[in-house]
N, CA, C and O atoms as CSV, one atom per row, in Angstrom:
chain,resi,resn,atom,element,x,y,z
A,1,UNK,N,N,114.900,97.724,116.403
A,1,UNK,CA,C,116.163,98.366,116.634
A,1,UNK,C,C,117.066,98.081,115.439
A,1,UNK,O,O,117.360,96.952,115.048
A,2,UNK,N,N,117.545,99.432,114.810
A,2,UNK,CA,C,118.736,99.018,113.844
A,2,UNK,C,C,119.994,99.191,114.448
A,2,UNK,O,O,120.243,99.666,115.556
A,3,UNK,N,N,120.763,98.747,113.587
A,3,UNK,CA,C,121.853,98.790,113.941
A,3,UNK,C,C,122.377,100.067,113.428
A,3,UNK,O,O,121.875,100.306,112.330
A,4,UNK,N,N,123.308,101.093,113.869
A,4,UNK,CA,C,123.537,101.802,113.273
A,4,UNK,C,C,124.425,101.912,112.065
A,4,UNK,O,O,125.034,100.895,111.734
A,5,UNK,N,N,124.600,103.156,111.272
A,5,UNK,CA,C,124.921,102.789,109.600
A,5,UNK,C,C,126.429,102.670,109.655
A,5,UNK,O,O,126.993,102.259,108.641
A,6,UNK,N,N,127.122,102.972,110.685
A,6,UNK,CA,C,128.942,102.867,111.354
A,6,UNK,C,C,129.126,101.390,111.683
A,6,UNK,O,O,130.225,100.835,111.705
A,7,UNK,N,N,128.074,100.859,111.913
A,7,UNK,CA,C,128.112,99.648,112.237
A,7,UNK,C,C,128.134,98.419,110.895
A,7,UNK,O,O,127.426,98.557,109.898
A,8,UNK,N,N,129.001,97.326,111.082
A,8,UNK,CA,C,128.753,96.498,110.000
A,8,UNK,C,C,127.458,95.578,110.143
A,8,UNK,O,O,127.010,95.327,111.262
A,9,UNK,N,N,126.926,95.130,109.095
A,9,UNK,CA,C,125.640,94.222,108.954
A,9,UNK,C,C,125.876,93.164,108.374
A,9,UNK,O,O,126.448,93.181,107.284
A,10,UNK,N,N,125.474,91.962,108.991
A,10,UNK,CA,C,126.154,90.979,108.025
A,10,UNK,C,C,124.925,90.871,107.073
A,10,UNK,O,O,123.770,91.087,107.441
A,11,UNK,N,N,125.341,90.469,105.653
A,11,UNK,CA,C,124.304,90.555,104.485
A,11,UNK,C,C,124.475,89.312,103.829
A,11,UNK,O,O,124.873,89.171,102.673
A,12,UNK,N,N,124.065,88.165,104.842
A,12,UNK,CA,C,123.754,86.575,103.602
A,12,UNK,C,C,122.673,87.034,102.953
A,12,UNK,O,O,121.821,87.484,103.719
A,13,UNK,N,N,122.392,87.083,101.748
A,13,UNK,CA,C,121.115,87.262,100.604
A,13,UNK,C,C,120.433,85.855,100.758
A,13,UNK,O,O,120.905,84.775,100.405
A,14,UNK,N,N,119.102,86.119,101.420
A,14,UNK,CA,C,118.343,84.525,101.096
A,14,UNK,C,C,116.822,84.744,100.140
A,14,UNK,O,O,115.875,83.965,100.024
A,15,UNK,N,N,117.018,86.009,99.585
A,15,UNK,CA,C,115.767,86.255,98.626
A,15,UNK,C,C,115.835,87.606,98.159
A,15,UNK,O,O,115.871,88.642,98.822
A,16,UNK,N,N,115.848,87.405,96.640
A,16,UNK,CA,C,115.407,88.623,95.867
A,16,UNK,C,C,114.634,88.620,94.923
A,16,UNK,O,O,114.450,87.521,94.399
A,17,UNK,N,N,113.923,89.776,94.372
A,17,UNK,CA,C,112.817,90.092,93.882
A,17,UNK,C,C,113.143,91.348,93.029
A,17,UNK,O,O,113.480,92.377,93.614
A,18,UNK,N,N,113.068,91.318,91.789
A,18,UNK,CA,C,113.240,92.198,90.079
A,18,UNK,C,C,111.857,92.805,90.467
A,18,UNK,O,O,110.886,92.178,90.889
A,19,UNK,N,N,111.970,94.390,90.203
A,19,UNK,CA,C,110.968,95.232,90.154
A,19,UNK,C,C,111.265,95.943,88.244
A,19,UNK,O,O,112.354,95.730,87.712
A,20,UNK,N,N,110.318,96.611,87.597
A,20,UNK,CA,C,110.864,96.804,86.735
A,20,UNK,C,C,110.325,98.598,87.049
A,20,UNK,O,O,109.159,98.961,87.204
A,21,UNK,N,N,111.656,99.550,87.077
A,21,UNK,CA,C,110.618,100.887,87.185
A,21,UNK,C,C,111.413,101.570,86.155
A,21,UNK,O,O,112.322,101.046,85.510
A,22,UNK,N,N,110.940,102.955,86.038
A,22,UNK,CA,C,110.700,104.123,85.171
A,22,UNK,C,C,111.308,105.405,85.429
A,22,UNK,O,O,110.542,106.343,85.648
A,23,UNK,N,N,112.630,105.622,85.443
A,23,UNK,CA,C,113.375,106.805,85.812
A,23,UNK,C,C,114.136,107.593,84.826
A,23,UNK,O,O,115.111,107.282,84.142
A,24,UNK,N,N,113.364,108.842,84.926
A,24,UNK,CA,C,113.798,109.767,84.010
A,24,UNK,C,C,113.549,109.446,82.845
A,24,UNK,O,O,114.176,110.045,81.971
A,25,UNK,N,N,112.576,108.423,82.445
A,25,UNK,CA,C,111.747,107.812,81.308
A,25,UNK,C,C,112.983,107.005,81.228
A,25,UNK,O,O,113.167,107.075,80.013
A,26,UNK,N,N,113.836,106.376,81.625
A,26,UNK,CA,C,114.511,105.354,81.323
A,26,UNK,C,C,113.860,104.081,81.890
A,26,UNK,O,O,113.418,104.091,83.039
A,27,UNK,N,N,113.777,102.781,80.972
A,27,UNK,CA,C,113.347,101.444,81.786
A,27,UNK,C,C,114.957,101.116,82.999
A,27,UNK,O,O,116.182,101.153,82.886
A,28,UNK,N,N,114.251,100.907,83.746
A,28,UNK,CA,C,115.424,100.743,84.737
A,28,UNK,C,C,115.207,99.197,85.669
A,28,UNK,O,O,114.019,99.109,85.983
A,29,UNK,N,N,115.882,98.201,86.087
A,29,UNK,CA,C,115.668,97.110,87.162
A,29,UNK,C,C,115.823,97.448,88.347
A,29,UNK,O,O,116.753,98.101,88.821
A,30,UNK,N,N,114.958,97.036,88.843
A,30,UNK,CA,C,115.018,97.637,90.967
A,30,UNK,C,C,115.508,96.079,91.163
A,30,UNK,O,O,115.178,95.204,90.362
A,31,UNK,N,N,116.378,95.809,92.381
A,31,UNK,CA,C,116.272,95.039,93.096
A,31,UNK,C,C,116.100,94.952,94.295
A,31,UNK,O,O,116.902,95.710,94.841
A,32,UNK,N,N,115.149,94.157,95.413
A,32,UNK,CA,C,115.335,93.996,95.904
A,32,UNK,C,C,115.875,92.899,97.045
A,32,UNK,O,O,115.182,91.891,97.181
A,33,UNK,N,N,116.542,92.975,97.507
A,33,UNK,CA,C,117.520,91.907,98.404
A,33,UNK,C,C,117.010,91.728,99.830
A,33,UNK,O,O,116.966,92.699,100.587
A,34,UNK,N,N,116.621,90.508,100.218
A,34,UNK,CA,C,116.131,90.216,101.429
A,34,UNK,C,C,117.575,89.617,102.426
A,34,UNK,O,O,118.306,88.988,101.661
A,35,UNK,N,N,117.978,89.636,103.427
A,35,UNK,CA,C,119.156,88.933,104.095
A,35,UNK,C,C,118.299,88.055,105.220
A,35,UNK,O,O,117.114,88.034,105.552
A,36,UNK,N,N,119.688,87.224,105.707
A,36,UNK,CA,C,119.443,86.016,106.572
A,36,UNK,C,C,119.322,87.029,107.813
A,36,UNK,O,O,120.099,87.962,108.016
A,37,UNK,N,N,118.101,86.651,108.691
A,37,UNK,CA,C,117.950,87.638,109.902
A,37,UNK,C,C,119.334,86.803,111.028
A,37,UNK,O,O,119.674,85.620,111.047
A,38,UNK,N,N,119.821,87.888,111.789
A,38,UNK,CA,C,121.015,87.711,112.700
A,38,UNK,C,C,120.418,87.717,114.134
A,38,UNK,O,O,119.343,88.176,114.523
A,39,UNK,N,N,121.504,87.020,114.879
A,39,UNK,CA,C,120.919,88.105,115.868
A,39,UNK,C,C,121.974,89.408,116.267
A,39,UNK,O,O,123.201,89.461,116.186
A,40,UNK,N,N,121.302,90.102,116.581
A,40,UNK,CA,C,121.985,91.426,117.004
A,40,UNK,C,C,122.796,91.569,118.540
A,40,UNK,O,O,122.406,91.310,119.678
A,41,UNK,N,N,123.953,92.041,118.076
A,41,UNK,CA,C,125.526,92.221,119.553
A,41,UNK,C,C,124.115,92.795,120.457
A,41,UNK,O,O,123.422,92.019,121.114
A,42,UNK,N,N,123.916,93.855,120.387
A,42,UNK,CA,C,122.793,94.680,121.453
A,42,UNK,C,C,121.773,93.857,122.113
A,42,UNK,O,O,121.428,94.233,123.233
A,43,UNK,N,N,121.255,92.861,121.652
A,43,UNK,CA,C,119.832,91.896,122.362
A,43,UNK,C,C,118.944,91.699,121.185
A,43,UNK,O,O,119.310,92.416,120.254
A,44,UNK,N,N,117.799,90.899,120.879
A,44,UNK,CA,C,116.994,90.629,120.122
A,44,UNK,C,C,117.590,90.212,118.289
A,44,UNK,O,O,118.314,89.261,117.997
A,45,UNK,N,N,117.136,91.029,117.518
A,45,UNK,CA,C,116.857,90.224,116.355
A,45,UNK,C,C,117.207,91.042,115.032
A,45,UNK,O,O,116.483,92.033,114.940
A,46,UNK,N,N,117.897,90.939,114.232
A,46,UNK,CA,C,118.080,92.132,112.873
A,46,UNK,C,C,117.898,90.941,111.685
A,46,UNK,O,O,118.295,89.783,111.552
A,47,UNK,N,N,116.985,91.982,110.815
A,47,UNK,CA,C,117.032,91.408,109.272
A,47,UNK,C,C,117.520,92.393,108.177
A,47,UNK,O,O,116.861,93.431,108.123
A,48,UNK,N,N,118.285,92.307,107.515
A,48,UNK,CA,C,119.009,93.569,106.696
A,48,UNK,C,C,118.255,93.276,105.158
A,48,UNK,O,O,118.056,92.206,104.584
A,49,UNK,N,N,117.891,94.837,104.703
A,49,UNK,CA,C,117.468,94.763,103.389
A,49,UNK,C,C,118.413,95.695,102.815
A,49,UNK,O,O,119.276,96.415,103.316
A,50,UNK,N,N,117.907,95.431,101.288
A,50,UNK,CA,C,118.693,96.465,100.289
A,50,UNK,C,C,117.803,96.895,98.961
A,50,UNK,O,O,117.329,95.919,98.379
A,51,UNK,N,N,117.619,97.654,98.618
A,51,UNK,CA,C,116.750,98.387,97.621
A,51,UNK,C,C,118.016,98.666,96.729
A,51,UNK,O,O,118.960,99.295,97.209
A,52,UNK,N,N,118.045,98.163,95.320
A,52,UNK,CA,C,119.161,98.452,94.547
A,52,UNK,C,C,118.837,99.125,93.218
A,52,UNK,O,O,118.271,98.334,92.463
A,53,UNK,N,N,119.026,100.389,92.671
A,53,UNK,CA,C,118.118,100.772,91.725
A,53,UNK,C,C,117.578,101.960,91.688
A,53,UNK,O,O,117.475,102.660,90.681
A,54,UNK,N,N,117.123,102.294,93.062
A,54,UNK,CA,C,116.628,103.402,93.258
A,54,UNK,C,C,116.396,103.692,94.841
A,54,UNK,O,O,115.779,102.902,95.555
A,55,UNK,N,N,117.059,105.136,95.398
A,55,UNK,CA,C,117.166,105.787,96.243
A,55,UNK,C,C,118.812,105.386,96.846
A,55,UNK,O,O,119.780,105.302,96.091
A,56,UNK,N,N,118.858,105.238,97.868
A,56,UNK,CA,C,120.359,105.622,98.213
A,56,UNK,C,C,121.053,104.291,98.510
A,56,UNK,O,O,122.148,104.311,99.072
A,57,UNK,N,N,120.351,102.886,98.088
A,57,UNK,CA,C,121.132,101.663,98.111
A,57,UNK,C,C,121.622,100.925,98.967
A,57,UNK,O,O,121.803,99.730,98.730
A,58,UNK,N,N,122.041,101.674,100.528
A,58,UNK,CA,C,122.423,101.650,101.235
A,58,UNK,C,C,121.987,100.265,101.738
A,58,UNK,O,O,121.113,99.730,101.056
A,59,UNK,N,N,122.458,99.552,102.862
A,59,UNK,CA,C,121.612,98.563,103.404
A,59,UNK,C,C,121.061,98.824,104.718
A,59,UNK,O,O,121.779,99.516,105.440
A,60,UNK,N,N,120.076,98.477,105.147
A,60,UNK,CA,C,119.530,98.785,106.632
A,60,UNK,C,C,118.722,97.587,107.021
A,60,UNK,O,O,118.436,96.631,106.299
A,61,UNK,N,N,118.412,97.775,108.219
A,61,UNK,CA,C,117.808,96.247,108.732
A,61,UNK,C,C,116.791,96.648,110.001
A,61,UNK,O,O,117.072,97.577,110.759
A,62,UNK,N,N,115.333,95.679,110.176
A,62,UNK,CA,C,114.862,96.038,110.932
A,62,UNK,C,C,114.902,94.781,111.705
A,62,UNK,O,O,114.979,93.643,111.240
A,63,UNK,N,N,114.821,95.231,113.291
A,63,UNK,CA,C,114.474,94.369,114.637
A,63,UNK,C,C,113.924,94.293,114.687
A,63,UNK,O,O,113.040,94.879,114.063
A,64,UNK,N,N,113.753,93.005,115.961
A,64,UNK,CA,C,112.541,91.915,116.543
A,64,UNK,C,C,112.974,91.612,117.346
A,64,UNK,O,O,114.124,91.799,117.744
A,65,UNK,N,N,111.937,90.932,117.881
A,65,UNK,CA,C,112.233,90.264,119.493
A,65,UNK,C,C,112.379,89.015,119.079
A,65,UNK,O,O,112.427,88.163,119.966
A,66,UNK,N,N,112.503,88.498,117.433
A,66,UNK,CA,C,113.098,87.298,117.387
A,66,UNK,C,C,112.846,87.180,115.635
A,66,UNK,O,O,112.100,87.801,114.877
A,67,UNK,N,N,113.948,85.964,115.392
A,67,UNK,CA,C,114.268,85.989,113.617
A,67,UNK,C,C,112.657,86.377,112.589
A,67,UNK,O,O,112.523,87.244,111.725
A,68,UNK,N,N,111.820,85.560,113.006
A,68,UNK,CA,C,110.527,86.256,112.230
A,68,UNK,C,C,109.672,87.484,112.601
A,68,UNK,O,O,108.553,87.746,112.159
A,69,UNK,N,N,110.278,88.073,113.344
A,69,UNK,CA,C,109.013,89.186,113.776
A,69,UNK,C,C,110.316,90.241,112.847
A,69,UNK,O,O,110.111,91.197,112.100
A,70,UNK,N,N,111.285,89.774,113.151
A,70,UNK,CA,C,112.426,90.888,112.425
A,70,UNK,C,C,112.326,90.840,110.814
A,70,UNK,O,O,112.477,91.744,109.992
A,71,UNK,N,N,111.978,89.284,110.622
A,71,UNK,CA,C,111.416,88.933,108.687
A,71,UNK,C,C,110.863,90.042,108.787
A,71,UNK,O,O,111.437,91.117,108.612
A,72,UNK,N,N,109.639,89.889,109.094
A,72,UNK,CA,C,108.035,90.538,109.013
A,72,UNK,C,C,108.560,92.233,109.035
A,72,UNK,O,O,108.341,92.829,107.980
A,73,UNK,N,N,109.020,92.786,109.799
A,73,UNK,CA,C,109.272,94.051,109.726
A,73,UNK,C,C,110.745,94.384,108.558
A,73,UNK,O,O,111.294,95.433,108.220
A,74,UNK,N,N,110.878,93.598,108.368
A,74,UNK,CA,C,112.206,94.342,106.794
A,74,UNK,C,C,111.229,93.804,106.266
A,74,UNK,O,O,110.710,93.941,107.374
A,75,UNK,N,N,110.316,93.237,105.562
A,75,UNK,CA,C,109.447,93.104,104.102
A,75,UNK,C,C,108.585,94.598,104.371
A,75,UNK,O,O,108.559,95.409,103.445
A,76,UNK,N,N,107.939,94.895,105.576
A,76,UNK,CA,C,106.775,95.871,105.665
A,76,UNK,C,C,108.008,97.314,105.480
A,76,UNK,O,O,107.507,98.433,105.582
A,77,UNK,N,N,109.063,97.257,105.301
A,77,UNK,CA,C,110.489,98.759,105.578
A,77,UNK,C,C,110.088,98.684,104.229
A,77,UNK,O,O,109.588,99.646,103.646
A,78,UNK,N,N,110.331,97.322,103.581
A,78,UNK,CA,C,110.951,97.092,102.404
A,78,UNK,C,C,109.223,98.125,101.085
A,78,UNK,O,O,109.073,98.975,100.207
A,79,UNK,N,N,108.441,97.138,101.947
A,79,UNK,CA,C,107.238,97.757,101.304
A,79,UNK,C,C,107.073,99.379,101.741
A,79,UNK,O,O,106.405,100.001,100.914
A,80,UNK,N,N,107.452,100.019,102.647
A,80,UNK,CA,C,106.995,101.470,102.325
A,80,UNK,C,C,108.263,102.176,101.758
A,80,UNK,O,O,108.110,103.175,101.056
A,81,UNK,N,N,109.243,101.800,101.974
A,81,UNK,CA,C,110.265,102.286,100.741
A,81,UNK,C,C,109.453,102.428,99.530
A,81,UNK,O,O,108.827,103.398,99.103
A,82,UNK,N,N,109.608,101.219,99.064
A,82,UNK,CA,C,108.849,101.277,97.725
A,82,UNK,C,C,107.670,102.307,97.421
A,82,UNK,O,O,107.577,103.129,96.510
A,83,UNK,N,N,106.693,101.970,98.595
A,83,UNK,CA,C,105.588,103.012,98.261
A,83,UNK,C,C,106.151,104.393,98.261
A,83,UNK,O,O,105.874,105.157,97.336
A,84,UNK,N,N,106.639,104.622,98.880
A,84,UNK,CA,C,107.586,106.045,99.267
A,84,UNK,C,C,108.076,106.352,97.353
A,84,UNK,O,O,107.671,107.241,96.605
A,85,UNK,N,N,108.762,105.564,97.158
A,85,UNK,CA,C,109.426,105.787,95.773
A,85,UNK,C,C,108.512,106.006,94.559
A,85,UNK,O,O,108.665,106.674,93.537
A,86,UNK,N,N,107.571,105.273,94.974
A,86,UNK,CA,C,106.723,104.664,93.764
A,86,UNK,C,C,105.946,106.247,93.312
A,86,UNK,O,O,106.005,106.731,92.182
A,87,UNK,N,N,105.100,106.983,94.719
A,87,UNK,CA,C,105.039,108.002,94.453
A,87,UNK,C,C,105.887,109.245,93.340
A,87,UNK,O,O,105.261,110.290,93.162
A,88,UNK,N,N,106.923,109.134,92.809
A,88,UNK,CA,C,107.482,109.993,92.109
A,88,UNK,C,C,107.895,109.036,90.765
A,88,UNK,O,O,108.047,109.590,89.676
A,89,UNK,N,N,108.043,107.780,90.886
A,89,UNK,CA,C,108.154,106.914,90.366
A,89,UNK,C,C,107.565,105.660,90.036
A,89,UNK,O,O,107.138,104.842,90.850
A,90,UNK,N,N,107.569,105.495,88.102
A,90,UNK,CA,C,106.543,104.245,88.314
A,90,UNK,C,C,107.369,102.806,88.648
A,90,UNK,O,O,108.442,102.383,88.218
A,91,UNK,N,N,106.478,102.289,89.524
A,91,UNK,CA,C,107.618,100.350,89.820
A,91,UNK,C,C,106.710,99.650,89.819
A,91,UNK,O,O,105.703,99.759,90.519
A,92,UNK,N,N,107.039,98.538,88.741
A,92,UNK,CA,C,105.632,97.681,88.954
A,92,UNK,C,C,106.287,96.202,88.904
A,92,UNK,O,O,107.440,95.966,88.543
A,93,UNK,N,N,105.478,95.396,89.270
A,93,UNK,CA,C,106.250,93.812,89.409
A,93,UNK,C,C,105.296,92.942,88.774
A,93,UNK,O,O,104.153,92.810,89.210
A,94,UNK,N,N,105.897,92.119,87.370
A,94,UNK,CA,C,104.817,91.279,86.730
A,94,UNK,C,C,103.949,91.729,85.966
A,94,UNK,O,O,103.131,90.975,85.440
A,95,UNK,N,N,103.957,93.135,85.743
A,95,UNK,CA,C,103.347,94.282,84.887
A,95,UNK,C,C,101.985,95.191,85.926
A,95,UNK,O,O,101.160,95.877,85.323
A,96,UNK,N,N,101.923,95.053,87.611
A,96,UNK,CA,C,101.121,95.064,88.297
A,96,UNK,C,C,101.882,96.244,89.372
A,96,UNK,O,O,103.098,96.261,89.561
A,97,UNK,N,N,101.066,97.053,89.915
A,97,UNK,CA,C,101.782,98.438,90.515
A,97,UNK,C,C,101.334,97.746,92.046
A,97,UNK,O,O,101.361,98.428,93.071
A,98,UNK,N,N,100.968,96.463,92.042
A,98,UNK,CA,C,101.315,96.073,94.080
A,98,UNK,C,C,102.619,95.179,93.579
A,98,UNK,O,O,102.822,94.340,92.701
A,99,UNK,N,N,103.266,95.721,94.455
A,99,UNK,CA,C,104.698,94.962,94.563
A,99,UNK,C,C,105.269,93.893,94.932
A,99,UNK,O,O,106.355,93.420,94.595
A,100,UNK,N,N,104.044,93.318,96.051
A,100,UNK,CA,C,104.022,92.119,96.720
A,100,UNK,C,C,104.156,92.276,97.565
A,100,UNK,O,O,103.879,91.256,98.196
A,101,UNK,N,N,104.691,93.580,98.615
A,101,UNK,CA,C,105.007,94.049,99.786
A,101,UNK,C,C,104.402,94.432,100.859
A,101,UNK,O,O,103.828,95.451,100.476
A,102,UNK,N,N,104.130,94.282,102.036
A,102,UNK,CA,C,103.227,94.839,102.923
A,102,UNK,C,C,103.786,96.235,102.768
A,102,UNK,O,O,104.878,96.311,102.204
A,103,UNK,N,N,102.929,97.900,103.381
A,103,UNK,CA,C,103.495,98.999,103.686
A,103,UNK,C,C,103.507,98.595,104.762
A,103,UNK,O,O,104.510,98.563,105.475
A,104,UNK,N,N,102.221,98.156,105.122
A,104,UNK,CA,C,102.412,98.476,107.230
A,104,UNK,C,C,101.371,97.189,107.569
A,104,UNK,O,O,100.587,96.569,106.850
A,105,UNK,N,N,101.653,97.096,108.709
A,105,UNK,CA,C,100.872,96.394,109.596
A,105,UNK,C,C,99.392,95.958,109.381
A,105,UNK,O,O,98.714,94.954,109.601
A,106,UNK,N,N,99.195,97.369,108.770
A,106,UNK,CA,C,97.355,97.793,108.299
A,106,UNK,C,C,97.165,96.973,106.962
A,106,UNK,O,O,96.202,96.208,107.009
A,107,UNK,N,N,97.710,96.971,106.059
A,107,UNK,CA,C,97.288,96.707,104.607
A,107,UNK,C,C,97.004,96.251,104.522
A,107,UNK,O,O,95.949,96.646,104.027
A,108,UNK,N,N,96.964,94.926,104.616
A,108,UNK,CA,C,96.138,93.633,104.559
A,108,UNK,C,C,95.004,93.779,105.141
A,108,UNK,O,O,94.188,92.974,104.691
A,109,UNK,N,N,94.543,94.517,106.026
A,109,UNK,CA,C,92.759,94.977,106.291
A,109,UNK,C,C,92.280,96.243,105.245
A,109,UNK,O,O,91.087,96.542,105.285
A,110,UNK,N,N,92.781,96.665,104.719
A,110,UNK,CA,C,92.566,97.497,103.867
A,110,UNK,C,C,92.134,99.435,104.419
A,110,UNK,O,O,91.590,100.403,103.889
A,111,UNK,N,N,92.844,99.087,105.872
A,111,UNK,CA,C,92.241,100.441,106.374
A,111,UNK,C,C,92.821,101.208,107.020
A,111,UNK,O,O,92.368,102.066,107.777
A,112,UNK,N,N,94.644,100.777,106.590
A,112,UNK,CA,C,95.798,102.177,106.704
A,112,UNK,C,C,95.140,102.980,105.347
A,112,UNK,O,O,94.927,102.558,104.210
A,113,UNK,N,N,94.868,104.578,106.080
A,113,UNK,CA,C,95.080,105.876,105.222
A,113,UNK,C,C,96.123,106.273,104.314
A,113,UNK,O,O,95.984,106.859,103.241
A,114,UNK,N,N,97.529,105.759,105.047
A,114,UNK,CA,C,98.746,105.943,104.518
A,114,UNK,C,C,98.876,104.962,102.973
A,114,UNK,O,O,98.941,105.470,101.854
A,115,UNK,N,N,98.889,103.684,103.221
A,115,UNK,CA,C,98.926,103.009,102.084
A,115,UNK,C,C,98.515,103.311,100.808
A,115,UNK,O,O,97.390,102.885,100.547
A,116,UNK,N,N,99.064,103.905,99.946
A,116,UNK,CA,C,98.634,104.146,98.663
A,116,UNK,C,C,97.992,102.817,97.866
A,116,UNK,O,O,96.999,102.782,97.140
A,117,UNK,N,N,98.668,102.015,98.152
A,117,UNK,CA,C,98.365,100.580,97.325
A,117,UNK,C,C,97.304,99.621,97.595
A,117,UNK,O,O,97.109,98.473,97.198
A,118,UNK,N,N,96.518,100.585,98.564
A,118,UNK,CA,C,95.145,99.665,99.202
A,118,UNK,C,C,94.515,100.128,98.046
A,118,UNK,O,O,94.851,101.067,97.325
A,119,UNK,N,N,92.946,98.874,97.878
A,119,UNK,CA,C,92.008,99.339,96.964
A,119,UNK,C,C,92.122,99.140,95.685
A,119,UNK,O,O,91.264,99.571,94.914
């Protein structure tokens, strides 16, 4: 459950991560920003991310039924953003096109279809 975008998010930063990508043939820095998971007014669990660099910046956050299941799902948002982007755009981290990010649930078995970054 997110919170909606009318709604405020609180955003303590407890981890970020320099992507280096390629827009409009310009070298450009991605960041991304991990936050301290909350808990959420509504019930359960929010972790807020931020993609800075590329696409709309905004911050958003994914739920859980508690502070790490809410981690676990903003790194896997965080990872198909990226894949999402990466498609039109090159982003690579450490000179390497896996980002460090889960897309989904699957990747780590190697047998989401969706995942571009398997293999």
């Amino acid at each position: 459950m997110a919170l909606r975008d009318s709604e405020k998010i609180p955003f303590d930063v407890i981890a970020e991560r320099r992507l280096d990508g390629l827009i409009e043939g310009l070298s450009t820095s991605i960041s991304v920003r991990i936050g301290k998971p909350f808990p959420d007014p509504r019930g359960d669990w929010s972790c807020p991310i931020q993609i800075i660099g590329i696409g709309d910046e905004r911050i958003k956050s994914a739920g859980g039924v508690d502070a790490i299941q809410a981690m676990q799902l903003a790194m896997q948002m965080v990872g198909a953003d990226l894949n999402y982007y990466a498609q039109t755009t090159p982003i690579s981290w450490l000179g390497k096109t896996h980002l460090g990010f889960p897309a989904c649930s699957m990747e780590s078995t190697g047998s989401c279809p969706y995942c571009p970054r398997n293999g």
